[in-house]
C-alpha positions in Angstrom: -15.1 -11.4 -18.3 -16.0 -8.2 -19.0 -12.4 -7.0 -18.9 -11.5 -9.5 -21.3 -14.2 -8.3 -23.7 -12.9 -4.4 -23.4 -9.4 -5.6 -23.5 -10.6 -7.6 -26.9 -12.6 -5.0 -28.4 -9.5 -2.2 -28.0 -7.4 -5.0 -29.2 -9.5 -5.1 -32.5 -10.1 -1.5 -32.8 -5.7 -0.6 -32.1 -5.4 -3.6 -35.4 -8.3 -2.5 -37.9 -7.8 1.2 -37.3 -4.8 2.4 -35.0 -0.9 2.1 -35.6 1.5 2.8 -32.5 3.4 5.5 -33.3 5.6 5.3 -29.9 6.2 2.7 -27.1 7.7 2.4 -23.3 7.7 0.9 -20.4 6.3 2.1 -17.2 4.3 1.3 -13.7 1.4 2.7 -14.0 -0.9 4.4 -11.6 -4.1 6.5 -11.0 -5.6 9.1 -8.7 -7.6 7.7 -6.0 -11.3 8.9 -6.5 -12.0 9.1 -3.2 -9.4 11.0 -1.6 -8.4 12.7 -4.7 -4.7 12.7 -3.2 -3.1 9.2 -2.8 -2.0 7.1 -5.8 -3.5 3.7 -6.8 -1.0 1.2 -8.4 -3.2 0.1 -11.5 -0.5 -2.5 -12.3 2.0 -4.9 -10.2 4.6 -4.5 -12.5 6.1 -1.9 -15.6 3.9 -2.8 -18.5 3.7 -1.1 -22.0 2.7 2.1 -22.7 1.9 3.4 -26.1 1.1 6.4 -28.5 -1.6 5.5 -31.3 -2.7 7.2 -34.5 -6.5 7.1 -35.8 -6.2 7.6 -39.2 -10.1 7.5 -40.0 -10.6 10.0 -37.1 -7.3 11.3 -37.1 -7.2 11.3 -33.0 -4.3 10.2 -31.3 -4.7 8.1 -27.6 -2.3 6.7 -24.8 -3.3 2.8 -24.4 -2.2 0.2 -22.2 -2.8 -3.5 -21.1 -2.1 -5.5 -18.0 -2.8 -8.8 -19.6 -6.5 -9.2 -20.5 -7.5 -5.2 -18.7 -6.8 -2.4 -20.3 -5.4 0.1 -17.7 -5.4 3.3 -19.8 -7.5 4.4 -22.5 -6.8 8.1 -22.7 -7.7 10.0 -26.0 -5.3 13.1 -25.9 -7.2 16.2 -26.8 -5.7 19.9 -27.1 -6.3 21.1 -23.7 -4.4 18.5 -21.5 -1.0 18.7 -19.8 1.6 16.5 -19.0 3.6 17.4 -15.9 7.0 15.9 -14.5 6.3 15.6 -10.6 9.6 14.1 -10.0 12.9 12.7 -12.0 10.9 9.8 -12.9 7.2 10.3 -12.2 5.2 12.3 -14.6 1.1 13.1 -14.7 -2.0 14.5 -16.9 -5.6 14.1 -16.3 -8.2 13.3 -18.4 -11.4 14.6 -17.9 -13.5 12.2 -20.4 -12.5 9.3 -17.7 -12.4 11.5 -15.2 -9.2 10.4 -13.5 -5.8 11.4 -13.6 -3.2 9.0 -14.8 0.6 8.3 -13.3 3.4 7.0 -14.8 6.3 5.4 -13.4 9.5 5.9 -14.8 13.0 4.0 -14.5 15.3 6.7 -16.1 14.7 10.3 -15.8 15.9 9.6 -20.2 12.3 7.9 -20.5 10.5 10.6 -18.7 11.7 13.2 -21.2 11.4 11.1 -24.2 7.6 10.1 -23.2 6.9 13.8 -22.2 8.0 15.7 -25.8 6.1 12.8 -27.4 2.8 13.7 -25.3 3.5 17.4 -26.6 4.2 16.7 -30.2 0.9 14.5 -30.0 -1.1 17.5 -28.5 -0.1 19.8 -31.3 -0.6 17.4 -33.5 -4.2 16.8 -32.5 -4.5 20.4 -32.4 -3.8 20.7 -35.9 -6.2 17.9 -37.0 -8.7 19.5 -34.6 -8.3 23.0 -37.1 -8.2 21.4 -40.1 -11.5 19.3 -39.1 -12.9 22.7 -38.5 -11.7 24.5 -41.9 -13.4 21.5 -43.5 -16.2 21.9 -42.3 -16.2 25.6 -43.0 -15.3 25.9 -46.3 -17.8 22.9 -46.9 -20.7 25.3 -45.5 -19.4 27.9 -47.2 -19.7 26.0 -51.2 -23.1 25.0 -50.1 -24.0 28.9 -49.2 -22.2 30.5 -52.3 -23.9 27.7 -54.3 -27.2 28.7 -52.8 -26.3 32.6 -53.8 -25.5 32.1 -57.2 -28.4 30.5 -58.8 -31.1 33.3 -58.4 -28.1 36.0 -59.9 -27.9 33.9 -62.7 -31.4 33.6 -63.2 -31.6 37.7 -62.8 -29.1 38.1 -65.4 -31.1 35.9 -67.7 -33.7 38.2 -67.5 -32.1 41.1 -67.7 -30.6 40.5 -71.0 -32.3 41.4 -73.6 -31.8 39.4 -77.0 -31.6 35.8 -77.0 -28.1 34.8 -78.2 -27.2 36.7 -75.2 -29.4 34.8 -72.7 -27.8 31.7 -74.0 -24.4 32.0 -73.9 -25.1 33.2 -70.1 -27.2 30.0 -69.6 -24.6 27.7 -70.9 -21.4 29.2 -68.9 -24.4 29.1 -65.9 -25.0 26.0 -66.4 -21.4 24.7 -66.6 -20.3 26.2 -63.5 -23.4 24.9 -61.6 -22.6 21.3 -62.8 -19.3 21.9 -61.6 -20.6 22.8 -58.4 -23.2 20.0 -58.7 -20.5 17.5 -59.1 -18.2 19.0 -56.2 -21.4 18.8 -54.1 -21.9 15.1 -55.5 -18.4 13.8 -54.4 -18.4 16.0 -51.3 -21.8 13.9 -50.7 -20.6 10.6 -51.3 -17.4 11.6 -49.0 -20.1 12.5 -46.2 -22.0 9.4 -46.9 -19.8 7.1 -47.4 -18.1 8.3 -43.9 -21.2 8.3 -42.6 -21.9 4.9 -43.6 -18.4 4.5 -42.1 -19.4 6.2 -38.4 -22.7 4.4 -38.7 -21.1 0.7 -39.1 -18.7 2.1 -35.9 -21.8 3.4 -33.9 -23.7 -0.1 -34.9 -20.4 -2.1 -33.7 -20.1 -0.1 -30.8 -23.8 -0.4 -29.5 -23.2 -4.6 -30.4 -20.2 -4.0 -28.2 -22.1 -2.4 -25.9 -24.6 -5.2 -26.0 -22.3 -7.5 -25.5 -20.5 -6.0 -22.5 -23.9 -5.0 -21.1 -24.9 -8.7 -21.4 -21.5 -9.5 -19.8 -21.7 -7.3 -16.6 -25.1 -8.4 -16.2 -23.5 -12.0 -15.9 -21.0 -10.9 -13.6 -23.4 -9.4 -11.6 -25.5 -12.2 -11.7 -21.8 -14.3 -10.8 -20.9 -12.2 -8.0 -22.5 -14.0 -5.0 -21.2 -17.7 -6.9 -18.0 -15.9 -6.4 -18.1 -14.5 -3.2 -18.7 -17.5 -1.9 -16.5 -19.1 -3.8 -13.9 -16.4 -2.3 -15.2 -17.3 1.2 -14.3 -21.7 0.5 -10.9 -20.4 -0.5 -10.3 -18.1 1.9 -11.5 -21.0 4.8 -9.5 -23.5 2.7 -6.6 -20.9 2.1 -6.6 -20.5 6.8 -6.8 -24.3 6.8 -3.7 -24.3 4.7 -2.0 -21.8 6.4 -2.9 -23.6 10.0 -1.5 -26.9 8.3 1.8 -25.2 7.0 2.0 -23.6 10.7 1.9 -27.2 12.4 4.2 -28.6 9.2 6.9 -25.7 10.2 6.4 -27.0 13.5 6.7 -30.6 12.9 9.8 -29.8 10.7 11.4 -27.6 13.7 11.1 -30.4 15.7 12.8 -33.0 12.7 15.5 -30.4 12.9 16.0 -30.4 16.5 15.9 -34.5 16.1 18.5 -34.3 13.8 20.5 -32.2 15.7 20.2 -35.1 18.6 20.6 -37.7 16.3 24.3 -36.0 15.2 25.3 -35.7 18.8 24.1 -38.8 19.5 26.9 -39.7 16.2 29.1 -38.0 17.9 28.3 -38.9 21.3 29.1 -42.6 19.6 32.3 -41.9 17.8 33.7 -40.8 20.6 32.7 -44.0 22.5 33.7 -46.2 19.7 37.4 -44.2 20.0 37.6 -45.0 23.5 36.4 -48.7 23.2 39.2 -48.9 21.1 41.4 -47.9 23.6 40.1 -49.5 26.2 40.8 -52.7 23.8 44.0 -51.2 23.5 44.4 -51.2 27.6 42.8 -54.9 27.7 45.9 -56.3 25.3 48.4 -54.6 27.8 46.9 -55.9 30.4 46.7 -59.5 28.9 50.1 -59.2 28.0 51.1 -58.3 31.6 48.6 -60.9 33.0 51.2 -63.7 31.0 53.7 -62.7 33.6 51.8 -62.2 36.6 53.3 -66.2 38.1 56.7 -64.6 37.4 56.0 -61.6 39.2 54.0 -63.8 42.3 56.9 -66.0 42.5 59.1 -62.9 42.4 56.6 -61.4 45.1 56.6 -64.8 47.2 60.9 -64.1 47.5 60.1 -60.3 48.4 57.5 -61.4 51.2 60.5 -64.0 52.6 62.5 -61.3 52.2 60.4 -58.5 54.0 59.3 -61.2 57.0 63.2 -61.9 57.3 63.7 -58.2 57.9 60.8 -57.4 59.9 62.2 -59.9 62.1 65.8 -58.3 62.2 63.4 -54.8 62.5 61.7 -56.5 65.4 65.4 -57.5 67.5 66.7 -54.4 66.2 64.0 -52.5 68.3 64.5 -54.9 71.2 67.7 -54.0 71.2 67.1 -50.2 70.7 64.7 -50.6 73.7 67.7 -52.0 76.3 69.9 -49.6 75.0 67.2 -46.6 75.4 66.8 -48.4 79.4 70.8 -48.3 79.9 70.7 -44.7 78.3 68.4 -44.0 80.7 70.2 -45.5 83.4 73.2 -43.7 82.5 71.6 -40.3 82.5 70.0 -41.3 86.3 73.8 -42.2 86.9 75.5 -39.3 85.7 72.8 -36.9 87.1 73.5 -38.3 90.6 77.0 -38.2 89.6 76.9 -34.3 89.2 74.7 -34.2 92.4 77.9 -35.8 94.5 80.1 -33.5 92.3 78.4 -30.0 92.9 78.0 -31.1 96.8 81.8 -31.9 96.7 82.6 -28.5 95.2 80.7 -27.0 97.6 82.5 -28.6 100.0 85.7 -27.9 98.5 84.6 -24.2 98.1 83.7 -24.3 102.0 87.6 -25.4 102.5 89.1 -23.0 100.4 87.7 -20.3 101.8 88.8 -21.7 105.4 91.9 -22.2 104.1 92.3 -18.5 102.7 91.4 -17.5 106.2 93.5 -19.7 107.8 96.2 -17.7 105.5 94.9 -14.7 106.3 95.2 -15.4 109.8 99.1 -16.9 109.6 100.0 -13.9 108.1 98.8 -11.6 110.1 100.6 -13.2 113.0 103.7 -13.1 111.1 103.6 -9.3 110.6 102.7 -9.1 114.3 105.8 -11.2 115.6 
């Protein structure tokens, strides 16, 4: 609330009195008071920043606002400095609010552009600064020459001696002190009617000052109504968070049920395929199953058939079986056969070697007759 009222009151004051006189856009940040080192964003995003001109006090100032809080209020006086920390970061500080302001630059173009205005301002406000001071000089110094010349008039008065004399004097006296009176009278109603001026200000600002003193004595009358109200939302803001947890949860497990529910689809499409063929397999097979008494009868014949030659199989292998017994028969004979035989070689080799000695024998009795 109290933010709104500041942010109102510089509002007013930047309409009746100030005119911007340059504008950008910038993130803007200030020194941390407590480290004196680190920078504190004093707004989430780039917001504007302008130059404005007092003409009635003939000050310039760097103002910004974040919505209803004004962020900087910076009067820029002779002695301040505006440095360029980086391509796009620039700095001064200001000692009447005792901080030191940051601004946050997208182009290194805007840096430069917002750093020659700052010094342009700064003369500027130097030259009002000596001007407000010749002012005021030469203003003291009419009201001392003023102060000087009355007694030398009145001196010369007296020292001239005939009358004609002493009025002539008096009348050019008199003329240049009404001149003087009147310069005095204007400069006067100048000075009062700026005083009147600076008094209306000072009587607005201590209203203002009232007004926001009445304001953060609300808030600080507010702060445990919202500090508690902080602490419902924060419990309700958990309670929240622990219902989206178990909704996530809930809608993993949807997902994962979906996922069964499409392979369960699947899982059915592919039965529904094979059904089909299996349907498929049942017409063949009802089709075949017309000619199945065709193909008994035709079986019926093949059994006849089969029976008919199992029993030619069965005399076949009788007969096999005698002539296996005569083979075997056979074989005895011809084995007994070859027994006679060799024996009867042996024999014959028995007589055939008698013989060749019988020979032997003859012929050696014919040699010997």
């Amino acid at each position: 609330m109290m933010e709104n009222m500041q942010a109102r009151y510089v509002h007013r004051l930047m309409v009746l009195r100030e005119q911007p006189i340059f504008t950008t856009r910038a993130h803007v940040f200030q020194i941390d008071p407590s480290t004196k080192k680190n920078w504190v964003p004093a707004s989430k995003q780039a917001v504007t920043v302008s130059y404005f001109y007092d003409s009635t006090r003939n000050s310039y100032r760097i103002i910004s606002v974040d919505g209803a809080k004004v962020i900087i209020n910076s009067t820029i006086t002779p002695n301040m400095t505006f440095t360029k920390t980086s391509q796009k970061f620039g700095q001064w500080a200001d000692s009447r609010a005792n901080t030191v302001f940051g601004l946050g630059f997208s182009s290194e173009q805007q840096l430069t552009k917002f750093a020659e205005k700052f010094q342009d301002v700064k003369e500027a406000a130097k030259l009002a600064r000596d001007r407000s001071q010749e002012k005021i000089e030469t203003s003291s110094n009419h009201s001392q020459e003023s102060g000087r010349e009355t007694p030398s008039f009145t001196r010369a008065s007296s020292i001239n001696g005939t009358d004609d004399e002493r009025a002539s004097h008096g009348d050019s006296a008199d003329a240049h002190l009404k001149s003087e009176n009147d310069k005095l009278k204007i400069a006067l109603a100048q000075s009062s009617s700026s005083v009147k001026k600076w008094e209306t200000e000072l009587q607005t600002l201590r209203e203002s000052n009232a007004r926001l003193t009445s304001a953060l004595q609300e808030s600080a009358a507010s702060v445990e109504h919202w500090k508690k109200q902080f602490s419902e939302c924060k419990e309700e803001n958990d309670q929240l968070r622990n219902k989206i947890e178990e909704l996530e949860e809930q809608c993993n497990e949807i997902n994962k049920e979906k996922e069964r529910n499409a392979q369960l689809n699947r899982r059915l499409q592919e039965l529904e395929s094979e059904l089909q063929d299996k349907e498929l397999e049942l017409e063949d097979l009802r089709k075949q199953g017309e000619i199945i008494p065709q193909l008994m009868t035709e079986c019926e014949s093949v059994s006849q058939k089969l029976q008919a030659a199992e029993k030619k199989n069965r005399d076949l292998e009788e007969k096999v079986r005698t002539l296996r017994t005569d083979v075997e028969e056979s074989k005895q004979r011809q084995n007994s056969l070859k027994t006679e035989l060799n024996n009867f070689l042996d024999v014959l080799d028995g007589k055939i070697d008698e013989l060749h000695d019988l020979r032997q024998g003859l012929s050696k009795l014919g040699i010997d007759n």
